[in-house]
TIVO-186673 format. One record per atom (N, C-alpha, C): residue in one letter; x, y, z. Coordinates in pm, whole numbers, plus 50000, padded with zeros to 5 digits. Example, Ala and Ser with C-alpha at 12.3 -4.5 7.8 and 13.67 -1.06 7.14 Angstrom:
// residues 2
A513194943150780 A512304955050780 A513204967050780 S512854977550708 S513674989450714 S512905000350787 
// end
This chain:
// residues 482
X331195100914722 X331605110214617 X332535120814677 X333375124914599 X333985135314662 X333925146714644 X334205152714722 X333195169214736 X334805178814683 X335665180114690 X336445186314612 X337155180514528 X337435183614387 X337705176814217 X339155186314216 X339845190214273 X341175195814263 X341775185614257 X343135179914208 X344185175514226 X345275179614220 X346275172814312 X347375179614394 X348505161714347 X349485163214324 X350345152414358 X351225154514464 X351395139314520 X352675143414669 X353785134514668 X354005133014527 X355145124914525 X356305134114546 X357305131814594 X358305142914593 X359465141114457 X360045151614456 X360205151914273 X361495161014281 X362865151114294 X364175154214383 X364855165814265 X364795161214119 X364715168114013 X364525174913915 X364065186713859 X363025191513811 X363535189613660 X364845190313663 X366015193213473 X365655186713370 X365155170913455 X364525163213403 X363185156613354 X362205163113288 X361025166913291 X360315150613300 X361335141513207 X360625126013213 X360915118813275 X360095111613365 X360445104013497 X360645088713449 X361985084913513 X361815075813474 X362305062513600 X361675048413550 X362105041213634 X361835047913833 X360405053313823 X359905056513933 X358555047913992 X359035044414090 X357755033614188 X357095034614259 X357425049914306 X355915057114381 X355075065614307 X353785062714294 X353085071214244 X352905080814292 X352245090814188 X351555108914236 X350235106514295 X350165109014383 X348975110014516 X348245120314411 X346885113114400 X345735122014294 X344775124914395 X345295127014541 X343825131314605 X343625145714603 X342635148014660 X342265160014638 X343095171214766 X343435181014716 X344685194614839 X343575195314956 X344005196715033 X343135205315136 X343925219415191 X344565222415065 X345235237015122 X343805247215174 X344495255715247 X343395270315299 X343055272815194 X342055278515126 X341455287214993 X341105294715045 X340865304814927 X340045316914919 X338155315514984 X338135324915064 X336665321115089 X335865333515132 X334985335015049 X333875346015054 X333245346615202 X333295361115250 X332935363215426 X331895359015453 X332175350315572 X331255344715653 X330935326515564 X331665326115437 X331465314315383 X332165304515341 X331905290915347 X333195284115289 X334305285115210 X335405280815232 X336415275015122 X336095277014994 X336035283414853 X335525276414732 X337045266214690 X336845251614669 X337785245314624 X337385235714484 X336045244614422 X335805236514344 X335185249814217 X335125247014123 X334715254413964 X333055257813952 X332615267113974 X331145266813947 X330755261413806 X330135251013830 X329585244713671 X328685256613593 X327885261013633 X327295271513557 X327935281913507 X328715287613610 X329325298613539 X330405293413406 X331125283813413 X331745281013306 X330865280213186 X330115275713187 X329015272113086 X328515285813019 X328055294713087 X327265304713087 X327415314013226 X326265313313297 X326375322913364 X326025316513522 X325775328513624 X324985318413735 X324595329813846 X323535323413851 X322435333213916 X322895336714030 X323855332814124 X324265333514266 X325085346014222 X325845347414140 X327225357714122 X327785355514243 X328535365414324 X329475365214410 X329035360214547 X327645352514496 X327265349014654 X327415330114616 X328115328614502 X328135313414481 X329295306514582 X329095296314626 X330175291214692 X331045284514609 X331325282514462 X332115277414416 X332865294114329 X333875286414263 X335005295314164 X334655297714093 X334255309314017 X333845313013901 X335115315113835 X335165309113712 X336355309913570 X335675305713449 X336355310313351 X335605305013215 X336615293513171 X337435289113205 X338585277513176 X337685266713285 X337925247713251 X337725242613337 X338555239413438 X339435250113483 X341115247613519 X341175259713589 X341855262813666 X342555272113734 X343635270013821 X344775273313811 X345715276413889 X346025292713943 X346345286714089 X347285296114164 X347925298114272 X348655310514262 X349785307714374 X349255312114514 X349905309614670 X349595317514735 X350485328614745 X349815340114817 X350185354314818 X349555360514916 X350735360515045 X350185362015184 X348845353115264 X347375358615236 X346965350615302 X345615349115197 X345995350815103 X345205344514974 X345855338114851 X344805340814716 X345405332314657 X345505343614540 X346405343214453 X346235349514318 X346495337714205 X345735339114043 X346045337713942 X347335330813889 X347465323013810 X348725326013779 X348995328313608 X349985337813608 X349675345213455 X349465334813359 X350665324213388 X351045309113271 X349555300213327 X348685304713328 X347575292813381 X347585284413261 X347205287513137 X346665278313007 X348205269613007 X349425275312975 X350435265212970 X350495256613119 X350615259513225 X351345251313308 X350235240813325 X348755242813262 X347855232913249 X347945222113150 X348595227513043 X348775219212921 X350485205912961 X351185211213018 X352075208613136 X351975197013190 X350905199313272 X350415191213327 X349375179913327 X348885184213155 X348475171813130 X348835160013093 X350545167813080 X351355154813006 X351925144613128 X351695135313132 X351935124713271 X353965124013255 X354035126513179 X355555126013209 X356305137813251 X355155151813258 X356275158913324 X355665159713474 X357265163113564 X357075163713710 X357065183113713 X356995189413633 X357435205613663 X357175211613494 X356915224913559 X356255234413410 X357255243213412 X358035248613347 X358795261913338 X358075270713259 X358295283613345 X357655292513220 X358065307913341 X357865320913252 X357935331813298 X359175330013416 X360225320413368 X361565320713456 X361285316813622 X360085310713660 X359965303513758 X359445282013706 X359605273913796 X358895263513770 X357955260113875 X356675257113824 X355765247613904 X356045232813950 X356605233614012 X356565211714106 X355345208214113 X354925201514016 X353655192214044 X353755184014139 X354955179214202 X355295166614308 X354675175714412 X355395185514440 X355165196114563 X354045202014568 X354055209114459 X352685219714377 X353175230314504 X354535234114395 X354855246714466 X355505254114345 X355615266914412 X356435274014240 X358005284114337 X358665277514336 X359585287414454 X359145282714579 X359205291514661 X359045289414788 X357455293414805 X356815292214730 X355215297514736 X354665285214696 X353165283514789 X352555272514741 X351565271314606 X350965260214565 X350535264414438 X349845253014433 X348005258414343 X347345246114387 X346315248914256 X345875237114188 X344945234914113 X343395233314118 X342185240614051 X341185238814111 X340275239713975 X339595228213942 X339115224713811 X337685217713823 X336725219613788 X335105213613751 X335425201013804 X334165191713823 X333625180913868 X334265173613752 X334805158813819 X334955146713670 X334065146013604 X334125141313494 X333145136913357 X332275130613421 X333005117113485 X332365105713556 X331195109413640 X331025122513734 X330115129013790 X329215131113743 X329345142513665 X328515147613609 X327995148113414 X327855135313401 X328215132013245 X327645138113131 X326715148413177 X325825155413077 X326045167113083 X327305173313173 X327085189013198 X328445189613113 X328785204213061 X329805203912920 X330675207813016 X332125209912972 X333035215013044 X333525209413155 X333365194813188 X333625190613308 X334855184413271 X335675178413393 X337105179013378 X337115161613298 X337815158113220 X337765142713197 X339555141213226 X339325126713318 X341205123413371 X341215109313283 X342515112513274 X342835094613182 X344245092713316 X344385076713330 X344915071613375 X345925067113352 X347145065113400 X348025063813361 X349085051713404 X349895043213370 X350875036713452 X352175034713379 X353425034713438 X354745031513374 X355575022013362 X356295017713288 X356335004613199 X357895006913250 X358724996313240 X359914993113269 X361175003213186 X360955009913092 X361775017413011 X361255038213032 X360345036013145 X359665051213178 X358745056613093 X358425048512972 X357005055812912 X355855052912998 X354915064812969 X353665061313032 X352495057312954 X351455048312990 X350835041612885 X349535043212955 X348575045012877 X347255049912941 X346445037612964 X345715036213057 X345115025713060 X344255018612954 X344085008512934 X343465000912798 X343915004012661 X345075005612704 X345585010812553 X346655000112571 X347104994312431 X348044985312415 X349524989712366 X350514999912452 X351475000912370 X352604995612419 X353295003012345 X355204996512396 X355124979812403 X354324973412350 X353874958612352 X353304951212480 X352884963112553 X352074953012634 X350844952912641 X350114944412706 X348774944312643 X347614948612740 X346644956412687 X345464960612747 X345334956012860 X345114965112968 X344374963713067 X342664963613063 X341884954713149 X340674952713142 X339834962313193 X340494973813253 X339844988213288 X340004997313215 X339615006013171 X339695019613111 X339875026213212 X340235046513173 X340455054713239 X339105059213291 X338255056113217 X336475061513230 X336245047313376 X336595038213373 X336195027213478 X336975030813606 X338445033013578 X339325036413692 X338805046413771 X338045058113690 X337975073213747 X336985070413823 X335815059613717 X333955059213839 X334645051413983 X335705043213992 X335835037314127 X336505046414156 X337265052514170 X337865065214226 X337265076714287 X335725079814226 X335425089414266 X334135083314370 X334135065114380 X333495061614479 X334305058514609 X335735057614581 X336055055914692 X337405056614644 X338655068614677 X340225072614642 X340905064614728 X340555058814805 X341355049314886 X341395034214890 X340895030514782 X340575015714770 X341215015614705 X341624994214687 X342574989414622 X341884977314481 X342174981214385 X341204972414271 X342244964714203 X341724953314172 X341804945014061 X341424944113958 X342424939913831 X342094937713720 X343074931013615 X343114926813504 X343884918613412 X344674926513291 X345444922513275 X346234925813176 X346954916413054 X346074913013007 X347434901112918 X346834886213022 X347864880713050 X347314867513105 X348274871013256 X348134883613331 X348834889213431 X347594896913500 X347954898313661 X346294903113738 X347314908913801 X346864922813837 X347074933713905 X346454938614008 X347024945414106 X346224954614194 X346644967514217 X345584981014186 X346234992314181 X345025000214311 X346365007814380 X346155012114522 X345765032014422 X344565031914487 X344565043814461 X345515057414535 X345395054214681 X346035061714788 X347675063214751 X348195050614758 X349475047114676 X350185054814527 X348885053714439 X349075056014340 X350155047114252 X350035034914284 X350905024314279 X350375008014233 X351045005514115 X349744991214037 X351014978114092 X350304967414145 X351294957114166 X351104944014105 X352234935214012 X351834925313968 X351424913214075 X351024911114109 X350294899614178 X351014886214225 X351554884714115 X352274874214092 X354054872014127 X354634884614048 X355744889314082 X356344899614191 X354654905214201 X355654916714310 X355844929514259 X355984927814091 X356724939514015 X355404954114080 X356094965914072 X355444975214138 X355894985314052 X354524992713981 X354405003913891 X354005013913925 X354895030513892 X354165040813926 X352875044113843 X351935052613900 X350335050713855 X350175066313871 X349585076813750 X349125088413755 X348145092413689 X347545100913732 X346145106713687 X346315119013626 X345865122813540 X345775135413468 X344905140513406 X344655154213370 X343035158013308 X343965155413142 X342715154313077 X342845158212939 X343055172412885 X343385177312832 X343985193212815 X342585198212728 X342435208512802 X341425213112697 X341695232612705 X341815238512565 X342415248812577 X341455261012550 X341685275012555 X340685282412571 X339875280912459 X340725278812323 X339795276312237 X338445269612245 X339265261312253 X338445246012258 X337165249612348 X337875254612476 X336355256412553 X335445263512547 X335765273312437 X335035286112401 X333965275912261 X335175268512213 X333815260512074 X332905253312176 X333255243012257 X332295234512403 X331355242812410 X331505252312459 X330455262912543 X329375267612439 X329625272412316 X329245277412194 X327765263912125 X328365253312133 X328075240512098 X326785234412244 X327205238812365 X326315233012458 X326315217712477 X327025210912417 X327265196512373 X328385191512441 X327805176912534 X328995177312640 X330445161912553 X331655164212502 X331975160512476 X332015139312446 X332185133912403 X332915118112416 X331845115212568 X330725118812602 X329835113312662 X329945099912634 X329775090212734 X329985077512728 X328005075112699 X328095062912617 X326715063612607 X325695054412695 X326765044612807 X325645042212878 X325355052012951 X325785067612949 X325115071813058 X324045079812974 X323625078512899 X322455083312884 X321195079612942 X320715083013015 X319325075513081 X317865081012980 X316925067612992 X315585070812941 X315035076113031 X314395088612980 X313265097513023 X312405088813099 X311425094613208 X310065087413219 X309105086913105 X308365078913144 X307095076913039 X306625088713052 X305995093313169 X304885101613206 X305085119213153 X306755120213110 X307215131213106 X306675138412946 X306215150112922 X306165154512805 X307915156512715 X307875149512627 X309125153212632 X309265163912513 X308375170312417 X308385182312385 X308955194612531 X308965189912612 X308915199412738 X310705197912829 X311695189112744 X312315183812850 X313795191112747 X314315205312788 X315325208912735 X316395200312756 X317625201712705 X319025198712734 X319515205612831 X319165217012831 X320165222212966 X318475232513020 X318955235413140 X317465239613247 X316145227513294 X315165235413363 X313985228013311 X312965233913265 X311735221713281 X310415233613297 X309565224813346 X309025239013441 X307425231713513 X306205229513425 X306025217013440 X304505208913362 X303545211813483 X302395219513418 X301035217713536 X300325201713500 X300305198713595 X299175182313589 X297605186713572 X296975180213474 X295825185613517 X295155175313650 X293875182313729 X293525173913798 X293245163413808 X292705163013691 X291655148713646 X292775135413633 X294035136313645 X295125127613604 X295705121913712 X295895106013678 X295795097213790 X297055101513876 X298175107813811 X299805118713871 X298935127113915 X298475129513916 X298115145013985 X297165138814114 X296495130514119 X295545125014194 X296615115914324 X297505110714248 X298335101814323 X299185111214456 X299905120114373 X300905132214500 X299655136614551 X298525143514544 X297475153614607 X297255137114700 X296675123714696 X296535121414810 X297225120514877 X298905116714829 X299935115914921 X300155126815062 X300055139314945 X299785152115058 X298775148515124 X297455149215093 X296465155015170 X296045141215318 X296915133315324 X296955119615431 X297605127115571 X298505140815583 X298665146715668 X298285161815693 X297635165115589 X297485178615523 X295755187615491 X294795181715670 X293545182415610 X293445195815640 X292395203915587 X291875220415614 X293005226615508 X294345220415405 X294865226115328 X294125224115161 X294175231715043 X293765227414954 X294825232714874 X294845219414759 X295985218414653 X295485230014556 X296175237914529 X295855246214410 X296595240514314 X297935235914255 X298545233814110 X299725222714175 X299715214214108 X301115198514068 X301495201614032 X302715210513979 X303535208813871 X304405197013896 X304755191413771 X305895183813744 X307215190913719 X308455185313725 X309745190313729 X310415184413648 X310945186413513 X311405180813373 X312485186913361 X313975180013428 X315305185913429 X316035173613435 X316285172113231 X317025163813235 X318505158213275 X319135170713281 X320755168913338 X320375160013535 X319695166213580 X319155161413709 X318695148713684 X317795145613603 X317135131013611 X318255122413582 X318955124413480 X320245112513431 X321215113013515 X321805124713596 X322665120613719 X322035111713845 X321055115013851 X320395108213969 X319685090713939 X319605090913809 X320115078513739 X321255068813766 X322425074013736 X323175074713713 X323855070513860 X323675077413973 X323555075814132 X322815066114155 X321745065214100 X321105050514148 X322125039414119 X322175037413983 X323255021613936 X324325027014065 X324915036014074 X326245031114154 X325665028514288 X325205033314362 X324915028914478 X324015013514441 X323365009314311 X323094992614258 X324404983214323 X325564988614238 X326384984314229 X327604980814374 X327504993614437 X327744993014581 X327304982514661 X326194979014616 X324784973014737 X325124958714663 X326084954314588 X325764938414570 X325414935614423 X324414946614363 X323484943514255 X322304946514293 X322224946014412 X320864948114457 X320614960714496 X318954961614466 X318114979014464 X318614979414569 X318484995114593 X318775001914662 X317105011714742 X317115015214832 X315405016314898 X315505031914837 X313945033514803 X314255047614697 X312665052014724 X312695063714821 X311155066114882 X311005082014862 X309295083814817 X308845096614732 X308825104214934 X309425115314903 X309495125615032 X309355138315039 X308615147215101 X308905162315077 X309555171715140 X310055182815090 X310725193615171 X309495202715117 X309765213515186 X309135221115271 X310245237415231 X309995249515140 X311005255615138 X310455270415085 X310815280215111 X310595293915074 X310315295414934 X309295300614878 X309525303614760 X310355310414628 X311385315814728 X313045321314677 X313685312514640 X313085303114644 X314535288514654 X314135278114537 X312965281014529 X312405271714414 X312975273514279 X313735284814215 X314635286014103 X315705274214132 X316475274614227 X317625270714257 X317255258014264 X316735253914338 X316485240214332 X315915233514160 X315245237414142 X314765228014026 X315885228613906 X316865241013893 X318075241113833 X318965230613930 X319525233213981 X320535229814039 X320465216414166 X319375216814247 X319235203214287 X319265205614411 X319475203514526 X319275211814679 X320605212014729 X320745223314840 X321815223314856 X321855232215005 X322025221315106 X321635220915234 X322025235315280 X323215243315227 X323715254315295 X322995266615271 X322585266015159 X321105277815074 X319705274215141 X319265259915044 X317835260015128 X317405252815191 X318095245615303 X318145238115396 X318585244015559 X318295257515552 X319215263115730 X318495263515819 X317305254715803 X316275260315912 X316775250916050 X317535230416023 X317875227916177 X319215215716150 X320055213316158 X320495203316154 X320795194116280 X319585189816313 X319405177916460 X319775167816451 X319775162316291 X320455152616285 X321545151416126 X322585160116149 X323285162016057 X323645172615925 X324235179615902 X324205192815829 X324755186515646 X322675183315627 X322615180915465 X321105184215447 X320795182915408 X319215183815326 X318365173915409 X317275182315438 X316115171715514 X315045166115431 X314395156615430 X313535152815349 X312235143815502 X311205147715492 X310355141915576 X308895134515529 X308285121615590 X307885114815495 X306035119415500 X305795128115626 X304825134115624 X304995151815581 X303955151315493 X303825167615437 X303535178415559 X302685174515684 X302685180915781 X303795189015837 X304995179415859 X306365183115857 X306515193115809 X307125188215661 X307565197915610 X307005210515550 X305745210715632 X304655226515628 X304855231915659 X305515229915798 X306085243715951 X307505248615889 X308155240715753 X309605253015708 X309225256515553 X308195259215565 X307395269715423 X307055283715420 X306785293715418 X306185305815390 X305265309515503 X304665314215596 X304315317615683 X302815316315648 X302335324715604 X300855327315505 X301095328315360 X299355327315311 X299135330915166 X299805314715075 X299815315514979 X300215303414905 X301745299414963 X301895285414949 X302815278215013 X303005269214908 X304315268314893 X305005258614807 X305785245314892 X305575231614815 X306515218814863 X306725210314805 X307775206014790 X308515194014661 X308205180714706 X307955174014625 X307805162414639 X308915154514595 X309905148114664 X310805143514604 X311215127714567 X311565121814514 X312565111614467 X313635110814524 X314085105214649 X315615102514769 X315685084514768 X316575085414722 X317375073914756 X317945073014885 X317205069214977 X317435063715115 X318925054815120 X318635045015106 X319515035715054 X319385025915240 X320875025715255 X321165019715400 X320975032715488 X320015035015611 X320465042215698 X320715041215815 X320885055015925 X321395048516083 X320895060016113 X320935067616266 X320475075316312 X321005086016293 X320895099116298 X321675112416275 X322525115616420 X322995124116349 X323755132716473 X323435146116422 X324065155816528 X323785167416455 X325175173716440 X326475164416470 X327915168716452 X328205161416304 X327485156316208 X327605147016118 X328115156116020 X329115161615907 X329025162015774 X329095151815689 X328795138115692 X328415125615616 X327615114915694 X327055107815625 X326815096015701 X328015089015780 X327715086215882 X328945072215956 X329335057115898 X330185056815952 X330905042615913 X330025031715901 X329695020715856 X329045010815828 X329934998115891 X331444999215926 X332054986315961 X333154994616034 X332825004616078 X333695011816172 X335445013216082 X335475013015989 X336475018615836 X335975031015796 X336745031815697 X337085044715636 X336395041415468 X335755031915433 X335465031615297 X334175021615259 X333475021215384 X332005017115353 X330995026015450 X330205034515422 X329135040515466 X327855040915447 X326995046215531 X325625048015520 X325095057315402 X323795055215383 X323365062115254 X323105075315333 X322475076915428 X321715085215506 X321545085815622 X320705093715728 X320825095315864 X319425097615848 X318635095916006 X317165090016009 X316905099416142 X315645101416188 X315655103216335 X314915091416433 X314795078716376 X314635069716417 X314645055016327 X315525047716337 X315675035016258 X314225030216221 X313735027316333 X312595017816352 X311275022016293 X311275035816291 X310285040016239 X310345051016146 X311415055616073 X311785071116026 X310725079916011 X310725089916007 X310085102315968 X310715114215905 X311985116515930 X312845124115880 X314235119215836 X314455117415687 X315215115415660 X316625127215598 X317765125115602 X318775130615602 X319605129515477 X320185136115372 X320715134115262 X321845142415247 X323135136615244 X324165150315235 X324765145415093 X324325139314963 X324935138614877 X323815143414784 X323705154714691 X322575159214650 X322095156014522 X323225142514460 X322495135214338 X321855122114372 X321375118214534 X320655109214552 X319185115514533 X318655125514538 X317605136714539 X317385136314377 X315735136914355 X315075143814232 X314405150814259 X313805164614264 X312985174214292 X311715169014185 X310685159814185 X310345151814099 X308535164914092 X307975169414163 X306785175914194 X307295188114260 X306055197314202 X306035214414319 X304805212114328 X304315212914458 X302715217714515 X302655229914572 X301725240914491 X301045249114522 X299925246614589 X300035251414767 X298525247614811 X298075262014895 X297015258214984 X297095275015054 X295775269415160 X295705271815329 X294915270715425 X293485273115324 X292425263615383 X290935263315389 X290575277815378 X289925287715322 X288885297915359 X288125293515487 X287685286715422 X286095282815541 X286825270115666 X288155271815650 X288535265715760 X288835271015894 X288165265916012 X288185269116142 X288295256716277 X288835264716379 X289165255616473 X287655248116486 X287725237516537 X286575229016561 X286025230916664 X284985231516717 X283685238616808 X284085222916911 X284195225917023 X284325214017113 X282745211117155 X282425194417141 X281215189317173 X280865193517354 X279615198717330 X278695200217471 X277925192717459 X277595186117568 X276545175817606 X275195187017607 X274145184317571 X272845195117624 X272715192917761 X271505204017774 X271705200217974 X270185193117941 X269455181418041 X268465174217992 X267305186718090 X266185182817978 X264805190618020 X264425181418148 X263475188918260 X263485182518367 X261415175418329 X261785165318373 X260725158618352 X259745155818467 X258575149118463 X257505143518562 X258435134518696 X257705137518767 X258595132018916 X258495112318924 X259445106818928 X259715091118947 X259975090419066 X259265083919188 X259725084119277 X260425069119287 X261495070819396 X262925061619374 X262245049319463 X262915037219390 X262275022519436 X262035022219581 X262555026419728 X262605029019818 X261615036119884 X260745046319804 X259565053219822 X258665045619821 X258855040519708 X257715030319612 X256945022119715 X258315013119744 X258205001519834 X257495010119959 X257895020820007 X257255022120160 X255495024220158 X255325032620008 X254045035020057 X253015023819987 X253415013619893 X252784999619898 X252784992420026 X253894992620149 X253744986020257 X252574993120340 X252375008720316 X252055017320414 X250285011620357 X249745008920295 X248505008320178 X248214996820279 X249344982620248 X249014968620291 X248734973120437 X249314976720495 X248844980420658 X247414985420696 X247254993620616 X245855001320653 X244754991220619 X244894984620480 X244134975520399 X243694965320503 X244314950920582 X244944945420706 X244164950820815 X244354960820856 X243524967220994 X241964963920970 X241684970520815 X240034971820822 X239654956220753 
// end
């Protein structure tokens, strides 16, 4: 998945006068900028849209590592050694949703989308997670796809115009392989014609002929209005409907909002509640469970859904290894997490030995020693999709190569293949925060009294076989004489 949703094009764009491109064979590079950003002291880059705050609000405020804006869009320029605004943001967005222009004019400067420069200043786009990501959260960016036809119109994928005929992908299919991997090359049909379109390239080729089409990506325009009715509504647009996932059985679903969650207490007597308490208590003796809650956050359950099929789909068709694990975490952190999902740089800093993401360990013992010191202690029981793993490092920000390439990897990092105990997760919709255990040390628990042997009472005198024998010989002698 990719961890920054900006797009940047790098086609170079010799003309600007001319807003419609035509009869062009290199595509616009849709990867993501890695220009310098703006970054809060002592903290990352933000190169990506805080989903909450667009929505509403977000509990981090200025300590969030993402962009807070109420648009799912932002542009701006640089300006010395940051970034500012740019006044035309809503137009040069609307601009740019149109695949035929290479440049925005406005306020007597132009934006180069080829360059993504405005003058001699650089200039860079920074907009919410794809649809494809995150399919239940509102406001997220949706891209349609694009390719150009021999006369310079651009025709969106699966759409039949200018007379040619449907492609067998949509923009919703193009985007989910895209955001599994921007550098791969796919196939697909058109008419009674098979194609291959290079994402890196940005470039579709007929197969057959050779013929070679420019290929662009673009968001759908969505304007302040609009995002102000979205937001108002809470309702996440043209949701595709396989991604709706079914609830669990076990879940109350009087209890299961649309947006947040809420903690369900288990009662004891219930075979869920009986099942995690032994799980814990197999490493966890002299502790006692005070409260199970369950964790009912549906935007979380259907992405992590949702992460399962693709990594299905990755793997062949075949499951993917998906094992119940706990962390171990301050009780400050437990908001954040059950909203938002874990997030190694908040509540994960206690070691990265083998790789800087979220730890998950398969004994509760573990993950006891990075809890609360005394008094009640909190620990999640989680839902991780393991998947394929290999050993950690502790220089890792992803799993490693799987075929020593650039576009097949590990699910995870381990601290031992053969036997794991600690597993490693740096993508945080393989994770369900599925249980919270409230437990707290024994009262009447104490170190254990080390066994003493008693010392033995001294008894009546045995004299030793050697005695025995002498004074039966000494008897026979005297006996003999007389």
């Amino acid at each position: 998945m990719l961890s920054v949703y900006k797009n940047i094009q790098a086609m170079k764009s010799a003309d600007c006068s001319n807003t419609k491109a035509r009869g062009q064979t290199q595509g616009m590079n849709a990867k993501s900028s890695t220009n310098q950003n703006r970054q809060p002291e002592n903290g990352p880059e933000k190169t990506e849209i805080c989903m909450y705050y667009v929505r509403g609000t977000c509990r981090h405020d200025e300590k969030c590592w993402k962009e807070h804006s109420k648009l799912p869009y932002k542009w701006e320029v640089k300006v010395g050694f940051g970034w500012s605004p740019l006044p035309d943001n809503e137009q040069v967005e609307k601009d740019y949703c149109d695949p035929a222009n290479d440049c925005s004019f406005s306020q007597g400067f132009s934006v180069h989308f080829g360059t993504m420069a405005r003058g001699p200043a650089q200039v860079r786009r920074l907009s919410t997670v794809s649809s494809v990501v995150q399919p239940t959260f509102i406001l997220t960016t949706k891209w349609a796809w694009y390719w150009q036809d021999e006369r310079g119109n651009w025709i969106q994928y699966a759409s039949s115009g200018a007379g040619h005929g449907a492609s067998s992908l949509s923009s919703e299919d193009l985007e989910e392989q895209f955001q599994q991997d921007d550098s791969a090359v796919i196939q697909f049909n058109a008419g009674s014609q098979t194609y291959q379109l290079s994402f890196k390239d940005m470039v579709q080729t007929n197969t057959r002929y050779g013929t070679r089409r420019a290929v662009r990506r673009r968001p759908v325009f969505v304007s302040s209005a609009q995002a102000q009715t979205i937001r108002t509504s809470k309702k996440a647009p043209n949701a595709r409907a396989s991604n709706s996932k079914a609830l669990p059985d076990c879940w109350d679903k009087s209890m299961a909002p649309e947006i947040g969650y809420r903690r369900v207490p288990l009662q004891s007597s219930a075979s869920e509640y009986q099942e995690i308490s032994a799980l814990f208590r197999t490493t966890m003796r002299g502790f006692s469970v005070r409260q199970i809650e369950r964790i009912q956050n549906k935007s979380l359950w259907e992405v992590f859904q949702w992460q399962r099929d693709l990594m299905r789909k990755n793997n062949g068709g075949r499951n993917v290894s998906e094992k119940q694990l706990f962390h171990g975490t301050d009780s400050k952190h437990i908001d954040a997490i059950c909203k938002q999902n874990f997030d190694w740089r908040i509540c994960g800093t206690h070691g990265t030995a083998y790789g800087k993401g979220s730890y998950f360990a398969r004994d509760a013992k573990y993950s006891n020693s990075y809890t609360g010191s005394s008094g009640m202690k909190t620990m999640f029981v989680c839902r991780v999709l393991v998947g394929c793993y290999t050993r950690g490092n502790s220089s890792y920000l992803r799993p490693p190569s799987r075929d020593g390439g650039d576009s097949v990897f590990y699910d995870s990092c381990v601290d031992d293949i053969h036997n794991p105990s600690i597993f490693v997760v740096f993508e945080k919709h393989q994770v369900y925060p599925e249980y919270l255990i409230q437990y707290c040390e024994d009262e009447w628990g104490s170190p254990a009294q080390a066994y003493v042997r008693p010392t033995p009472k001294p008894g009546p005198h045995v004299p030793r076989p050697s005695q025995l024998f002498q004074s039966i010989h000494h008897k026979y002698r005297e006996f003999m004489r007389h």
